[in-house]
N, C-alpha and C positions, 0 to 999 in steps of 0.2 A: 177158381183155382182149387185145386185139390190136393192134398198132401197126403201119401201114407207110407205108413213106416212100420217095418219088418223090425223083429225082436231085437235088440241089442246084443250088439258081439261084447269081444273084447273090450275092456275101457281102454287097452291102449290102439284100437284099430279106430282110425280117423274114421267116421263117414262117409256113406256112398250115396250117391246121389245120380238119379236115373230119369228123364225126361220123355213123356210121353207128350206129345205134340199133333194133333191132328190137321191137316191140307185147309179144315176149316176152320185153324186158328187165325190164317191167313198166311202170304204169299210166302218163298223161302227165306226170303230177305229178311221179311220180317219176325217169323218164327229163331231165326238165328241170333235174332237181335234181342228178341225176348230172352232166349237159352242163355245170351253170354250173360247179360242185365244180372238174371238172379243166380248163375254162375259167379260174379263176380263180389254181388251182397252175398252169397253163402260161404267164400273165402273169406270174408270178411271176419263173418261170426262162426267159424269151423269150432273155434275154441272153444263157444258156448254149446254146439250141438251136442246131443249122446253120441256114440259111437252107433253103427247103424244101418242099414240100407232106405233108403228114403226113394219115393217116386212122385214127380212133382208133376203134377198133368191141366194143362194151361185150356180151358175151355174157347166155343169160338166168342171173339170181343173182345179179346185178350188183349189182340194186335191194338184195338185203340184206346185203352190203358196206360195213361203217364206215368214215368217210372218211380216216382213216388209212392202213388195210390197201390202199382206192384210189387213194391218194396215192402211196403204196408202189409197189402197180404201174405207174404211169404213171410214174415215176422210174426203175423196174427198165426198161420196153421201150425208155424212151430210154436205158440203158447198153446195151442190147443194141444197138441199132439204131448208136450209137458206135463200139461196138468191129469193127463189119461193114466189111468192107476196102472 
């Protein structure tokens, strides 16, 4: 999984978040299932994000990834992306 993130707007504009998905993360089903998953952890924690444009891009293997371990990582690239001066 890969995370990157464009300069910081406004502190009052919420974050944006953009998915990049490739045919070889696997099939549509799957890839949508992926999208809503950390779609729905990123609503979760909106409040903690910077304000932002963010691009989340799910490599191929993704698809068999339990939603834990991707939860994990989408929590992990936003402490990296934190800790970046």
């Amino acid at each position: 999984m890969t995370f990157a993130a464009a300069p910081p707007g406004s502190p009052a504009e919420p974050p944006r978040v953009a998915f990049a998905l490739s045919r070889k993360v696997g099939s549509s089903v799957e890839r949508n299932r992926l999208r809503r998953q950390i779609q729905a952890h990123l609503r979760e924690i909106a409040g903690t994000m910077p304000s932002g444009a963010y691009l989340v891009a799910l490599r191929p293997g993704s698809a068999g990834t339990d939603r834990q371990t991707l939860l994990g990582d989408v929590d992990a690239c936003l402490s990296r992306l934190a800790a970046r001066p």
